[in-house]
N, C-alpha and C positions, 0 to 999 in steps of 0.2 A: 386214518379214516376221516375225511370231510366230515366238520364240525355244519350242522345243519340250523340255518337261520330262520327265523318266518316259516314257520312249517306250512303254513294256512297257504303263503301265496304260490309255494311251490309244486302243489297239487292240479294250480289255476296255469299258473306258466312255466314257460321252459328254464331250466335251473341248470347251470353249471357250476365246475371247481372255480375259485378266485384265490390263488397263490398271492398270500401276504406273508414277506418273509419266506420265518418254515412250517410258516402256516397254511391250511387250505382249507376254505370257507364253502358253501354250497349258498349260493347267493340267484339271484335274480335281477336281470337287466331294470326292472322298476324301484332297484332298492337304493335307497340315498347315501351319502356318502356318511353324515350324520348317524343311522342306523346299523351299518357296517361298523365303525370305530364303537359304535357302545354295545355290540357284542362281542368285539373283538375282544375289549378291555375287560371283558367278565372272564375270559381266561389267560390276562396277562399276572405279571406280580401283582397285588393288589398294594403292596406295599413302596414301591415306587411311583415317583408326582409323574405323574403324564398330561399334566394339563399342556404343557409345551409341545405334544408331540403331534404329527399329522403324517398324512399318507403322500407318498412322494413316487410318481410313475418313470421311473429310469427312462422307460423306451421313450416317451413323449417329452422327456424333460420340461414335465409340468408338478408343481403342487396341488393336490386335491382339496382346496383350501374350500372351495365353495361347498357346505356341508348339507346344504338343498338339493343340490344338482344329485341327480342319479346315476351310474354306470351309462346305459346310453347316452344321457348327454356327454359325459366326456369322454366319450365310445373305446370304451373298454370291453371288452370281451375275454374269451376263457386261456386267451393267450398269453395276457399282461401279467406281467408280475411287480406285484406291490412293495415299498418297504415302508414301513412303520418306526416313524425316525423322529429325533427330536432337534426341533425348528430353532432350537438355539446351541449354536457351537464356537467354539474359542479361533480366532484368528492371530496372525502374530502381526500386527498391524504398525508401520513404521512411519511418524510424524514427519513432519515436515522439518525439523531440528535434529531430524535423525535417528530419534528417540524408539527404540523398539517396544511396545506394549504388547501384551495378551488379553484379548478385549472376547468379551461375549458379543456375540450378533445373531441375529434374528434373519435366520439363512430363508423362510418363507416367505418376505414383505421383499417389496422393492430398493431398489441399492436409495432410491431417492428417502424414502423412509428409513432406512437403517444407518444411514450417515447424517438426518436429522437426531433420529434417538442415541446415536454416539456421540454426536457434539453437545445433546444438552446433557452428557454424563459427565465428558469431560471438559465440560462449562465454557462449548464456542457459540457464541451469538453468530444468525444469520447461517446456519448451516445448507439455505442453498447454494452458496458462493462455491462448497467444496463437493468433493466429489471422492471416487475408490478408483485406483488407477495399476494398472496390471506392472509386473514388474519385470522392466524392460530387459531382454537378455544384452550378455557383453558380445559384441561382435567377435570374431577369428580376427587374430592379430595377422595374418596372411592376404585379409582384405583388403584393408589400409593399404597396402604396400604393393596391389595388383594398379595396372591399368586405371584411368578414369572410364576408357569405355568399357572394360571388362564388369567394375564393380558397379556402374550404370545397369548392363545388363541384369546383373545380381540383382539388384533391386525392384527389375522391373517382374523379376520370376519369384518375388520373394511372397510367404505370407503377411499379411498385416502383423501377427501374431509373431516375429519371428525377430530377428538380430534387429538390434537399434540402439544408436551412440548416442545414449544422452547421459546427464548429470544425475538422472538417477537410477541409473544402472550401481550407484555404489550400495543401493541396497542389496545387490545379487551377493556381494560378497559378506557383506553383515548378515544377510541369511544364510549363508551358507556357513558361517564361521561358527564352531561350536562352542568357542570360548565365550561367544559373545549373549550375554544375559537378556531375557526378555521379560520386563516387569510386568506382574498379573495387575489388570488396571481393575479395580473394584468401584463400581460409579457410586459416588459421594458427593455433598456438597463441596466443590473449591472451597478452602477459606480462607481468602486476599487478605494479607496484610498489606500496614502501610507503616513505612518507614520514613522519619521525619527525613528529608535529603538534605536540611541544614545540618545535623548530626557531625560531627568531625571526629575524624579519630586518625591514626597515626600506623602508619604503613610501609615497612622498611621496600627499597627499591627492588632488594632480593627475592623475598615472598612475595611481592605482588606477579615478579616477573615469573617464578617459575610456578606461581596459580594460570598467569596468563597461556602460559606454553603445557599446559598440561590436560590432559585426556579425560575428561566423566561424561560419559552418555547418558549414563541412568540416571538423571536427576527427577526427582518424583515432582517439582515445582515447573510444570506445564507454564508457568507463568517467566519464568526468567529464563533466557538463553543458555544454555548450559555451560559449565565451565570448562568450555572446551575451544582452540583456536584450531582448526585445520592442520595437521599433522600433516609430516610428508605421508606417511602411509597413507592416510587417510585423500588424501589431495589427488593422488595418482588412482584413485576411483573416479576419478570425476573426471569421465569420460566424454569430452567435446564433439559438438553434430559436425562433420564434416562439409554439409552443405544444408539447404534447404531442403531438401527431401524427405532428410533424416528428422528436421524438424515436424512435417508435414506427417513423419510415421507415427510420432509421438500422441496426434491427437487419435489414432485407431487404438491405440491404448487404454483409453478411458471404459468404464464399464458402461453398460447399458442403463441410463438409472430409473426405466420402466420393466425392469426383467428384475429379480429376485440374484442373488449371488449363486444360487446354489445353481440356478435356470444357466448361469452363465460359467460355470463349469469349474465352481470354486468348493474344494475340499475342507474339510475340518483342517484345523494349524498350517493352512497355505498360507503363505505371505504376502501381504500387497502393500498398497504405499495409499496413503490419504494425504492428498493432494488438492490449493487452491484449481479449481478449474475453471470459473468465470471468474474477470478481472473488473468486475465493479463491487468497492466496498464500500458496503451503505453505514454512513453512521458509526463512524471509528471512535471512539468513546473510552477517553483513559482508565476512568473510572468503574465500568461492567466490561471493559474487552480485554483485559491484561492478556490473557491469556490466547484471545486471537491476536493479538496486534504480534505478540510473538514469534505467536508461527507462521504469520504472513513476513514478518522482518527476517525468519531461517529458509522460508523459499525464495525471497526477494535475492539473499545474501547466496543462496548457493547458486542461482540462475546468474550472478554477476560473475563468480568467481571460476564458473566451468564457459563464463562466455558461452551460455545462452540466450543474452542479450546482447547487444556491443554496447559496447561506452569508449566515450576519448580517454585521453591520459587523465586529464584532469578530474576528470567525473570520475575515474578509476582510485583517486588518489582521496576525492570528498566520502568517496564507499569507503575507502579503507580507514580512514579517518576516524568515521562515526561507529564504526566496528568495532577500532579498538576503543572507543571511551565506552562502546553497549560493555564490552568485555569485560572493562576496569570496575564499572559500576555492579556486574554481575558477582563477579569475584567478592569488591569488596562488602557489598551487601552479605554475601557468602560469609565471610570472614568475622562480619559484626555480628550478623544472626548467631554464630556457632559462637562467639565471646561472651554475649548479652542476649540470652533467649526471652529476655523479661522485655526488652522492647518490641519486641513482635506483639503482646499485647497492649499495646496504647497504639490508639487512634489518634491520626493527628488532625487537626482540624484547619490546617493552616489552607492546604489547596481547595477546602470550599470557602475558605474566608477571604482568599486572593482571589476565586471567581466572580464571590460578588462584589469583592470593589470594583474587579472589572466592568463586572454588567454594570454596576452605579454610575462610574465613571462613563462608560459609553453612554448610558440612557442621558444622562446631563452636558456630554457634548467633551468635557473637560479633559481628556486624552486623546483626542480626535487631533491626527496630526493636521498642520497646516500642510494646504497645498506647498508642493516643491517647486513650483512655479505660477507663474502667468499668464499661462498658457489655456485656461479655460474660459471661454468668453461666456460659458454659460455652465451648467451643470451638466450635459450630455455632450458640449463639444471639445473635442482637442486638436489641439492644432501646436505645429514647431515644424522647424528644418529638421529637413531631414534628409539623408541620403538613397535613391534606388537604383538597382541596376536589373535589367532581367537581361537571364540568359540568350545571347543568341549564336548563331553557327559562327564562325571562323568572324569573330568579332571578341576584340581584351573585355576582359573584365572591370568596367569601367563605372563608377558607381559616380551619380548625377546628384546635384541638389536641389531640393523643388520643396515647396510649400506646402505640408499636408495639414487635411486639416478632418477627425473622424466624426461625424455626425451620426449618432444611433448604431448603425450598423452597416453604414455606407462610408467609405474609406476616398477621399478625394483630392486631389494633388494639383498646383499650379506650379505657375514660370516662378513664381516671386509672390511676396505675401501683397504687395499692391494689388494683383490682379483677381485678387481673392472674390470679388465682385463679377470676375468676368467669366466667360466659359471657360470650364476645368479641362486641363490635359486629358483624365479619364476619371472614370467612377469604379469602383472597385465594390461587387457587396461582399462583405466579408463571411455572409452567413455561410456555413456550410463546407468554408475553407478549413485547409490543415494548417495549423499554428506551431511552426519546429523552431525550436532555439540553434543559434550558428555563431556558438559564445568560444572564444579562447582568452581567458584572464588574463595571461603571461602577454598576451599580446595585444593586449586593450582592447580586444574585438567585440562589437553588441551589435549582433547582424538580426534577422527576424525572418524566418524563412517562411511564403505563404507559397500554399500550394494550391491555385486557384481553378475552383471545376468550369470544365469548358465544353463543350459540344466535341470537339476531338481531342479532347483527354483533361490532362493537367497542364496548366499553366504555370512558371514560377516565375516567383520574384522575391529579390533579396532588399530590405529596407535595412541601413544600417546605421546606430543613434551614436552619438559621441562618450555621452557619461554612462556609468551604470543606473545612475536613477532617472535616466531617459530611457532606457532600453527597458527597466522594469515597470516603469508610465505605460508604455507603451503597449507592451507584452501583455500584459494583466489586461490592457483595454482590446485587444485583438482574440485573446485568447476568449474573453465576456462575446466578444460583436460576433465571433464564432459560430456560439451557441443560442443566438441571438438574443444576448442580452446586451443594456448600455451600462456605462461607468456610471451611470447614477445610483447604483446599487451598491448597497451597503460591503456585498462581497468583492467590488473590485478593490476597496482599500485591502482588505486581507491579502487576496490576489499577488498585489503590488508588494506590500510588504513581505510575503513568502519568497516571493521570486527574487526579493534585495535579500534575506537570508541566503536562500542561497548560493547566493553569488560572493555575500561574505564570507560561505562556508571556503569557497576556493582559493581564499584570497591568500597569498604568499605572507608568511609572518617570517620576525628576524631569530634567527639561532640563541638570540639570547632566551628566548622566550619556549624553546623548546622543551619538549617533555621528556624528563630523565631517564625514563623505563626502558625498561631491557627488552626487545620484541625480535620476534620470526618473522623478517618484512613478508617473507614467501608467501605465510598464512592468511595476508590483507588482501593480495592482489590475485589476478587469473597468470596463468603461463606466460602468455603475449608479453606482458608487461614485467615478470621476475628476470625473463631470461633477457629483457633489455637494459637492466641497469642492475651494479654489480650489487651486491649485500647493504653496505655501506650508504652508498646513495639514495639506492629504494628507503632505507629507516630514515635515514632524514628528511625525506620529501614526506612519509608519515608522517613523520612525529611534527612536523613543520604544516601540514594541515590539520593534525587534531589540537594545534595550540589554539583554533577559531572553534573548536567547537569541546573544549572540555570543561567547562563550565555546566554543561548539559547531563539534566539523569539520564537515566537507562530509559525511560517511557518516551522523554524526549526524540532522544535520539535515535531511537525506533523509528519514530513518526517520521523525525529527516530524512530518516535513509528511506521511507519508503514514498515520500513527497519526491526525493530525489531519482528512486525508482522508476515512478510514476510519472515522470517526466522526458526519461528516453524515448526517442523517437518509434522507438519498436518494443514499445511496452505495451503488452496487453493484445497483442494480435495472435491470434491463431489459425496454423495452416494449413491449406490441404491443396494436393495434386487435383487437379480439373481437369478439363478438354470446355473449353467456353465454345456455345453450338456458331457463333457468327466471326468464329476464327479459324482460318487455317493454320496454327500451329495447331499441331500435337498434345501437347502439357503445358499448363500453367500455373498461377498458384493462386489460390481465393484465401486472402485474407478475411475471417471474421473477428471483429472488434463490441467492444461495448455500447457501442454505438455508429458504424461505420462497417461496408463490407468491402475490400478493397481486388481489384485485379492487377495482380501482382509479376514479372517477370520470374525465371529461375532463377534470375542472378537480386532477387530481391526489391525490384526498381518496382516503383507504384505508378500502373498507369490508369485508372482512375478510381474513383473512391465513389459509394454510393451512400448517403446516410440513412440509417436505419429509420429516424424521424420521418421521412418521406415514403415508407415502403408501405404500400398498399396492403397485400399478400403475398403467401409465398406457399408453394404446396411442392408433394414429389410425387411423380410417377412411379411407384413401388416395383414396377413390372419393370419398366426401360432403366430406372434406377435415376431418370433424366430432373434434376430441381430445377423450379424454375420462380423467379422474385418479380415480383410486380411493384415498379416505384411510377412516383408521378407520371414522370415522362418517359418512361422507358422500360422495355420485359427484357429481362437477363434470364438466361436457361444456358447450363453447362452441366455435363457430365463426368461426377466424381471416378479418378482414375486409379489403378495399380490397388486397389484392392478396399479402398477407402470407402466407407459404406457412407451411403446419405442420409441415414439413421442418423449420421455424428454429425455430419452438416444442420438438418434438421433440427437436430435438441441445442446445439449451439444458437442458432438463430431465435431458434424459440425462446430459450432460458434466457438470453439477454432481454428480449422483451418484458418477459419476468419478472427480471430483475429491476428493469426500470420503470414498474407500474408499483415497485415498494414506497416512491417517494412519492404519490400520486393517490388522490382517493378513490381511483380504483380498483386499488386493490383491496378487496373486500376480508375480514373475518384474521386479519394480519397474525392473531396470537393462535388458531385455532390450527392446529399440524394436519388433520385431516381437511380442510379445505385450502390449505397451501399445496397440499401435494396433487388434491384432484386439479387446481387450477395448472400444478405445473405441467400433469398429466398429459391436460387437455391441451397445451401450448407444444410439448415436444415430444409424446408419445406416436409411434407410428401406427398408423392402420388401413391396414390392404384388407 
């Protein structure tokens, strides 16, 4: 028998049944959603918390969250059926280190709010960097091995939603595996120790090596890498993009982060992946990040080793390097914790007492290296030989020596340093330009690759310096004139100095000096590079790069590999299939960056770059599904392809904007979560 509500108004207006549940209500079109649920709740258990719980409409796949609004407004009728569900349910949710947790979440708010309130559980600063990311199916091993044009077609009939080869398709199999344990994550305060790293203690080559070679995911310390190195089993998850498309699939993967999880068709103990998804990190801070910087160094580390990024041999060899000292230092911190639990409580006070003699020593001048040369005739000017070549058709590769000399952020070149007075060869502004490094150590190379914007495209040109600490002078002041700032600023000495790091990271040391430890060369490197050099040779070339950098902790060396990360050419871009409206090609690819949107080739080739600094507006057509960007001089409009919605175009654009109004005093109300999300709302939320 319908349970009869408001008897008063049902005499006045028309009343029908409201199926809630296996319930059924006699309700009326002017009754509130609020009103509904507190008579509901007089005939539930009285002895279960329902404060969590709200009404949830299948057919509309909406939440009845607004508890003012009436039946008519969110036109319900006698047809809808209701459930009566509670807005918090457990997920099995897989970190970026691999880590599988069982997290509560809040299935009514938006993914953008519920991956804020999970990272300040599990203690990440900056929770709009990440995002909830669906979990990539393993492709048919039958694909692989058809036709390029056959599996072209495949993909062009495919759903977004459907097969895609990436690196983290290894969670299909960690879900799916029953052995495999999923810790219940309980949100608590972190609490960071710190271990003095002067400490010494004694370590047979044995035990270290087979802690290093051995298997723990579940490590409850979010803060340290896990004790674990890449197993073969494990390794052969780590399924490689085949081309550019499959990378371009990967971003229709990402969740909607203006829709609720449940709005977007996600179950109680489904599994998904929490994933960095913009690539600007504001404010990396050893001290309150441990636990980010972490799991930014286990996504950085697994996109190197499945060759989701490329790297040269060399850069391949400084990642595997600082992996294993992250490893050694994990372990053996492991190892000391579990001997001596009493030192986990002392504080050490030694890294704030080295910071400020630092600060002291800079505020008074007294560690301020001397210039490396004589080369500045002023505080903003540099000038040296130097060598250029720019590419031309059926012409050698010939690289020229000519007088450069960089004023602010104007880049300008003569015959000879006499004619420095007279008219320059050309002027070069550097603002705006790409700045790629074109380094091979083994071969003394310190090239400087600029990619110069031009009215019909990109322009290049190869500057190449003689020593390492000309190429890092130089580098650190292009990479500043860039973004237009000059060397007179306090951060181009840093600059300088990180780029001569790492250039010493690569530097070839002698076998006497090599590290004794027992390793799995296979677990440092990606495929490309195990199956090119036999067992034996791959560990030496390791253990012969990490002799430059084992001196370094774990925090450290973090930080290198992700300075070192963040320094490949194709860091930080993300893809998608277009149709640009002012080309006659078919498909193309629109790189978006953290500051830079790029139009890109299939085969990956950059032909031209716009920077986000200069973009006017940008809006979409919802209907044609057509985006279109407004920069100074010029309107760009293409339409997203093969299934790719402009919703993820759109929030990408927007959230980097976002992101870089953090370092700006624009950004208003920074600690207050409800005015971050309306702001983000308001920047990449879609509305038709």
């Amino acid at each position: 028998m319908p349970i009869s509500i408001g008897q008063r108004s049902v005499t006045d207006l028309p009343s029908w049944n409201l199926a809630i549940d296996s319930k059924v209500l006699l309700v009326t079109g002017s009754m509130s959603i609020g009103t509904i649920i507190i008579h509901l709740m007089t005939y539930l258990d009285s002895s279960k918390d329902l404060c969590d719980y709200a009404l949830w409409w299948p057919k509309a796949n909406i939440w009845l969250i607004n508890t003012k609004w009436t039946l008519d407004q969110y036109g319900i009728q006698s047809d809808a059926h209701l459930t009566f569900t509670n807005t918090q349910k457990y997920l099995r949710l897989q970190l970026p280190d691999l880590r599988i947790l069982s997290v509560s979440v809040d299935f009514s708010v938006s993914v953008f709010a519920s991956v804020f309130k999970l990272c300040q559980d599990l203690g990440i600063r900056h929770p709009e960097e990440l995002s909830f990311l669906h979990l990539p199916k393993v492709s048919n091993n039958n694909e692989r091995h058809t036709s390029p044009r056959r599996r072209h077609h495949h993909h062009h009939h495919q759903n977004i939603g459907g097969t895609l080869n990436r690196h983290n398709s290894m969670g299909d199999s960690l879900a799916n595996n029953s052995s495999t344990i999923s810790t219940i994550f309980i949100p608590t305060t972190p609490k960071l120790r710190s271990i003095n790293s002067s400490i010494s203690y004694q370590r047979t080559a044995a035990n270290l090596s087979k802690s290093l070679n051995s298997l723990s995911i579940n490590d409850g310390d979010l803060a340290r890498t896990p004790c674990t190195i890449t197993t073969k089993n494990l390794f052969t998850q780590l399924i490689r993009p085949i081309n550019l498309m499959e990378k371009c699939r990967l971003n229709n993967l990402w969740f909607d982060s203006s829709k609720s999880l449940m709005e977007q068709n996600v179950h109680e103990n489904d599994f998904i992946l929490l994933r960095f998804k913009y690539y600007s990190f504001y404010d990396l801070n050893p001290k309150f990040d441990a636990i980010r910087i972490n799991q930014l160094y286990e996504q950085a580390k697994w996109s190197v080793l499945s060759e989701d990024i490329d790297c040269t041999e060399e850069e391949m060899m400084t990642f595997a390097a600082l992996q294993l000292q992250i490893q050694i230092q994990s372990v053996s911190k492991a190892m000391l914790t579990f001997e001596n639990d009493e030192i986990n409580d002392n504080y050490d006070n030694t890294d704030i007492d080295q910071a400020l003699e630092h600060l002291q020593n800079s505020l008074l001048g007294k560690n301020k290296s001397q210039s490396i040369h004589s080369l500045m005739s002023s505080k903003e000017v540099l000038c040296d030989y130097l060598r250029l070549y720019k590419p031309r058709r059926f012409l050698l590769k010939t690289f020229k020596r000519y007088w450069f000399v960089l004023h602010n952020t104007q880049l300008i070149y003569y015959t000879d340093e006499s004619q420095q007075r007279s008219t320059p060869i050309e002027k070069i502004s550097l603002k705006g330009c790409e700045i790629l490094p074109d380094v091979n150590i083994s071969a003394k190379k310190y090239s400087i690759r600029l990619k110069i914007p031009s009215v019909d495209g990109m322009n290049e040109a190869f500057i190449k310096c003689l020593t390492e600490k000309q190429y890092a002078t130089w580098m650190a002041a292009f990479r500043l004139a860039s973004k237009g700032r000059t060397i007179d600023e306090p951060s181009y000495e840093t600059e300088r100095e990180s780029i001569i790091a790492l250039l010493n990271m690569q530097l070839p040391i002698s076998n006497t000096q090599h590290t004794k430890t027992d390793i799995q060369p296979n677990n440092y490197v990606s495929i490309k590079f195990a199956k090119k050099y036999k067992t034996k040779q791959l560990t030496e070339r390791i253990l012969e790069a990490h002799a430059t950098v084992s001196n370094l902790d774990g925090t450290e060396a973090k930080l290198r590999y992700l300075k070192a990360w963040q320094s490949l050419p194709e860091f930080g871009i993300s893809t998608f299939l277009v149709k640009f409206k002012d080309s006659s090609k078919k498909e193309e690819i629109l790189g978006i960056a953290s500051n830079r949107l790029l139009r890109m080739t299939m085969t990956g080739e950059t032909l031209k770059t716009w920077w986000i600094s200069r973009m006017r507006s940008w809006n979409v057509n919802w209907d044609k599904k057509l985006v279109t960007v407004e920069f100074d001089d010029e309107i760009v409009q293409f339409l997203p392809l093969h299934g790719t919605d402009s919703k993820s175009i759109h929030e990408f654009i927007g959230a980097y904007i976002f992101l870089a109004m953090r370092s700006t005093a624009t950004m208003p109300n920074k600690n207050d979560p409800l005015q971050q999300e309306l702001l983000f709302q308001q920047l990449t939320a879609a509305y038709s």
